[in-house]
N, C-alpha and C positions, 0 to 999 in steps of 0.2 A: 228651068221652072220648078225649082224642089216649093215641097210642100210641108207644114207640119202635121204631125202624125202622133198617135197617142200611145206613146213612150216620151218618159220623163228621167230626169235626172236630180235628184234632193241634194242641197249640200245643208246642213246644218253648222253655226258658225255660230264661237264665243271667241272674242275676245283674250289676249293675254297681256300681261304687264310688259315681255320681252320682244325683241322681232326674230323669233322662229315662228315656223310653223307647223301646226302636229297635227297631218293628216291622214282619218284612218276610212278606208272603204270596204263595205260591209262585203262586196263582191268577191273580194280576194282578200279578204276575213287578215288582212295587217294593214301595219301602221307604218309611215315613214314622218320622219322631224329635217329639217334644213333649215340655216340660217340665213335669212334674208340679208344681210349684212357680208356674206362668204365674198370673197374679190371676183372670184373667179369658177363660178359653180357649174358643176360639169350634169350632163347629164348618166342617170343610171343604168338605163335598158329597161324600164320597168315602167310600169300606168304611173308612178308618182315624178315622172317627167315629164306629163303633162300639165299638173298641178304647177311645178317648180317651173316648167319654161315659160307659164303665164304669169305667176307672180316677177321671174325674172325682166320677162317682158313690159310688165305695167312700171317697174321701177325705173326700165331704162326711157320711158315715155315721161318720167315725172312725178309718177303718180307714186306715194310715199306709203307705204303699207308699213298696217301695225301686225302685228306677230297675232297669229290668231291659231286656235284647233278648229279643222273641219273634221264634219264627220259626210262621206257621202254614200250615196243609195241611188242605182241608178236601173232602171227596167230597160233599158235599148239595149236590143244584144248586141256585144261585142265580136266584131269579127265580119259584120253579119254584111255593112256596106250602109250601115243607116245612120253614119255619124255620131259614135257615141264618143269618138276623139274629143267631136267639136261641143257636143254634150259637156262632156266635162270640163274641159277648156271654158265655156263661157257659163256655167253654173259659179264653178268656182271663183272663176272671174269678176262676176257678178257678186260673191258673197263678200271675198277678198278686199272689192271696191267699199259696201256697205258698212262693212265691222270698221273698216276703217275713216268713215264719213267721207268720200269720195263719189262725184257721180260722173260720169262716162257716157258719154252719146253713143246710142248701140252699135254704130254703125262704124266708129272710131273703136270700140271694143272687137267687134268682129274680125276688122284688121290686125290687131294687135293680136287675138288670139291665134290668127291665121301665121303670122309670122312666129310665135312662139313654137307653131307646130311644125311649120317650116324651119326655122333657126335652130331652136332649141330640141324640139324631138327629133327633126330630121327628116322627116315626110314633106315632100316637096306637093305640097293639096295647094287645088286653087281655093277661093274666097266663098263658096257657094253652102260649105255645109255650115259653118260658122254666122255667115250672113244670116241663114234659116233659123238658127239656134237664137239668137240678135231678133229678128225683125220677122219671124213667124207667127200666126195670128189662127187659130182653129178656125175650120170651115174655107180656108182661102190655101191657092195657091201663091207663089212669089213669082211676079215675073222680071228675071233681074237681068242686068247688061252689067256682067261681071269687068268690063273695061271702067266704065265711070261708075257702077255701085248705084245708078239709078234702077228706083224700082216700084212696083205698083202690086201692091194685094188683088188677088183675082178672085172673088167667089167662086166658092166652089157649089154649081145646083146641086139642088134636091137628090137631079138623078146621076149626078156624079158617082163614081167610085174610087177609090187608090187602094193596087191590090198592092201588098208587099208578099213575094215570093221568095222562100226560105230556098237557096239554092246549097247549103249546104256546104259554100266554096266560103272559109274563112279569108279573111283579106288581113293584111300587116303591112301598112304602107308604109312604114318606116323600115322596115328590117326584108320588104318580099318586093318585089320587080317594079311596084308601083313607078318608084323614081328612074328608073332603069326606063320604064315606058314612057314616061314625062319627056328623060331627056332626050330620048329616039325622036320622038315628035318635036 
């Protein structure tokens, strides 16, 4: 039952004449470019393999993208356990689809970015931060049945609260035990 919570993720997006793509995030202050059109595009080890395994991913769904520059800015800390994978994965996602006059059901976007993260980065995550990212609504929890993707916004009362506690334990689901625990289970 995750919740949205107030950390954001900005992508600003123009347009280019070619199909690359030049994306620069203010976070880790560079830029990475890849061509959308590569046969066989590998991933880097770095945040711009997030970016690249969704565009890779929406292309291999169909979905035809134009070459565009992002620029992103994002307040969710990284490391931190609050989804800033799935952050960036479905902002970009989202802008990716736009620039290029494309629209995407969120719910079929969520999946997509979820396999991107799974395929492409390599982090074997279920559907749940992605879906939030997708289909989160302020003042409401999700209550979601991660089998069929059914799911119902819950208000959240008055006298609710959502603490987030800074534990200090960075997480790297791609590169740290995550999947090592996945496959145990």
């Amino acid at each position: 039952m995750p919740a949205a919570i107030d950390f954001y993720t900005w992508v600003a997006v123009a347009p280019r004449d070619d199909r690359r793509l030049a994306v620069y995030s203010e976070e880790f202050s560079e830029g990475v470019e890849f061509n959308l059109d590569e046969p066989h595009p590998e991933r880097a080890g770095h945040w711009g393999d997030y970016v690249r395994g969704v565009a890779v991913v929406l292309e291999q769904a169909g979905y035809r993208l134009r070459g565009a520059s992002l620029a992103i800015r994002s307040d969710v800390p990284m490391g931190s356990g609050l989804s800033s994978s799935a952050a960036i994965e479905v902002a970009t996602g989202l802008a990716m689809l736009d620039t290029s006059g494309l629209v995407i059901d969120r719910t079929e976007l969520a999946k997509l970015c979820r396999r991107a993260e799974n395929e492409f980065v390599g982090a074997r995550v279920g559907i749940m931060d992605q879906f939030i990212s997708c289909n989160g609504k302020a003042g409401h929890a999700l209550m979601l049945d991660c089998r069929s993707l059914e799911y119902r916004l819950l208000p959240l009362s008055g006298e609710a609260r959502l603490v987030v506690c800074n534990t200090m334990v960075k997480h790297a689901l791609a590169t740290g035990e995550y999947n090592v625990r996945r496959k145990e289970c």
